[in-house]
N, C-alpha and C positions, 0 to 999 in steps of 0.2 A: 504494500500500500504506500502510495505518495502524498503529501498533504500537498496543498496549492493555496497561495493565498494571493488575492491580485486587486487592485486599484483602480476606480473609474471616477471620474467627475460627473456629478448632475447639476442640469442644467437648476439654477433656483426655483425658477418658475413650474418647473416638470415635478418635484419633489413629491406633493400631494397625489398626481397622475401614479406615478412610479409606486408610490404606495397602496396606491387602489391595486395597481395591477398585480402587484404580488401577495395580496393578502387575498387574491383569486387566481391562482397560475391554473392555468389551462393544465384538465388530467393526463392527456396527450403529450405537453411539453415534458410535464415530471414524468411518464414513462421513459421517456427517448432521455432523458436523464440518467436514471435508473439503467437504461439498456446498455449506456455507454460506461457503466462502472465507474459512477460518480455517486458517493455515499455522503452521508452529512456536509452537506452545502447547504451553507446560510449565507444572506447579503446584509450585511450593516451600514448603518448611516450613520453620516457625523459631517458636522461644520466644523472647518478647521479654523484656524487664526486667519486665516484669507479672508475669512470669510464666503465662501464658498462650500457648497455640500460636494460631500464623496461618500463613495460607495466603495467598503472591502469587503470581497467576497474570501470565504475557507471552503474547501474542499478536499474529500480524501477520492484518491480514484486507486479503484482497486484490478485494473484492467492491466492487458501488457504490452496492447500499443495504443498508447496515450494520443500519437497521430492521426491513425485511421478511427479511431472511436469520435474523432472531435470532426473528423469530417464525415462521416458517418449520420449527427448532429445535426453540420452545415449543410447537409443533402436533403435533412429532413422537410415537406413542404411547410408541416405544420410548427416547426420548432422554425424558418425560416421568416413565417407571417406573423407567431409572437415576436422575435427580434425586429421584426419591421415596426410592429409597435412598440417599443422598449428602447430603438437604438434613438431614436429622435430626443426623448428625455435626457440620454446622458451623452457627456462630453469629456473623448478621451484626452489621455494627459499629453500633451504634447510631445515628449520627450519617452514616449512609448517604442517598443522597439518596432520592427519592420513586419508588416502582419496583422497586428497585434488592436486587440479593439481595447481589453482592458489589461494594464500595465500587470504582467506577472514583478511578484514581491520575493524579495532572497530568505528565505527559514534562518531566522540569526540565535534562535530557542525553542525548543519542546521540550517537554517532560510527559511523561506515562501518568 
């Protein structure tokens, strides 16, 4: 198992929307979740000193290619039409690498 933890910016105004929509994710999305060997995934919010919201996601994925599962995902039509809804509210970090919608974060601590 690998943990994942990664960083997004939302938009201010989006905040409320973005809450709506995940305090109802589509049953469909969380399967194709689930199928790709993503376990305990939660999204948090927080306003930093920017004053600006962001979102870090955690996740464990218990699969053995982390690749083909996430495109597997991006093939979905219906995990495709929720991020069409979903990507409009946030705004990625600038200096995010090449690809990449929300910025992967470096594991600097865990414990059991």
């Amino acid at each position: 198992m690998k943990r994942y933890g990664m960083v997004l910016g939302l938009k201010p105004e989006k905040v409320d929307e973005y809450k709506k929509l995940h305090a109802a994710v589509w049953p469909d999305v969380l399967r194709m979740i689930a199928d790709c060997h993503i376990r305990n995934y939660s999204i948090y919010l927080r306003r930093l000193d920017d004053g600006q919201p962001y979102l870090f996601s955690y996740f464990e994925y218990t699969g053995d290619d982390f690749a083909a599962d996430m495109a597997k995902m991006a093939a979905d039509p219906t995990t495709q039409r929720w991020w069409s809804i979903c990507q409009p509210c946030q705004k990625p970090l600038a200096d995010r690498a090449p690809g990449e919608w929300w910025s992967a974060m470096e594991e600097v601590f865990h414990t059991d």
